[in-house]
N, C-alpha and C positions, 0 to 999 in steps of 0.2 A: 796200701796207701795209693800206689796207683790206678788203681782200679776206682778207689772214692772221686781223686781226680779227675778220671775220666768222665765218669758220672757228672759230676761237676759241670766243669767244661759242657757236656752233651745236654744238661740241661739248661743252661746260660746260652746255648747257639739254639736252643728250638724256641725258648723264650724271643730269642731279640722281634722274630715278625711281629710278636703281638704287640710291643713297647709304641710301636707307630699308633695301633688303634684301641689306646689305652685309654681314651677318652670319654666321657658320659655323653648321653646325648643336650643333655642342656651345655654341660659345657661346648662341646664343639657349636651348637647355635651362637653363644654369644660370640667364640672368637671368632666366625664365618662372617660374623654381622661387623664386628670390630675391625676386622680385615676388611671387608668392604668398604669400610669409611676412612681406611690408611694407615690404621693403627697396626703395626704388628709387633711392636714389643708386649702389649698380654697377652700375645698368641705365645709366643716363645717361653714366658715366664709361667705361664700356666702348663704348656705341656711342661717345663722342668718338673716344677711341684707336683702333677700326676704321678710324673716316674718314680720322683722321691718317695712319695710315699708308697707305692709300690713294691718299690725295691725294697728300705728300710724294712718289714718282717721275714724277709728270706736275709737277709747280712745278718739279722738279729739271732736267728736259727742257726745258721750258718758257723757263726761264732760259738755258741753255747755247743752247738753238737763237736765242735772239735777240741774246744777246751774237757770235755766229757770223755773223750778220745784219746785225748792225751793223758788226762788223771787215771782212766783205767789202762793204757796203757804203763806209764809208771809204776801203776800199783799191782800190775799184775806178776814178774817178779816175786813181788812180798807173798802175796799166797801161793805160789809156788813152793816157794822157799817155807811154808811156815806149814804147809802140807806134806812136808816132806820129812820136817822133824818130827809131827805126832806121829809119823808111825803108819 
């Protein structure tokens, strides 16, 4: 379990540089342009929503591989145990 967490951790700390230039190139023109004109609350709301859905498929994984993790751990036990009475 430690060793997943470190993983973990080690890849959420190489990920963060990229989070800054997470941006497509049309998007970044419009906010550049939007920014130039004084606006910068779509700048802000749109890099949110870049991140968000970014991030969203790795939590989505994230979650299923450890609920997965935990069921075979529980269950591992039970075949132990049920290998040991056939004999």
């Amino acid at each position: 379990m430690k060793m997943l967490t470190r993983v973990i951790v080690f890849l959420i700390g190489l990920s963060l540089p990229l989070l800054n230039f997470a941006q497509c190139v049309m998007c970044r023109t419009q906010v550049v342009n939007n920014v130039s004109h004084g606006e910068t609350s779509l700048a802000a709301g749109l890099n949110f929503g870049i991140i968000y859905l970014f991030v969203m498929p790795y939590i989505a994984i994230s979650v299923i591989a450890f609920l997965w993790f935990k069921k075979a751990k529980v269950n591992e036990p039970k075949r132990s145990l049920s290998s040991r009475l056939r004999g």
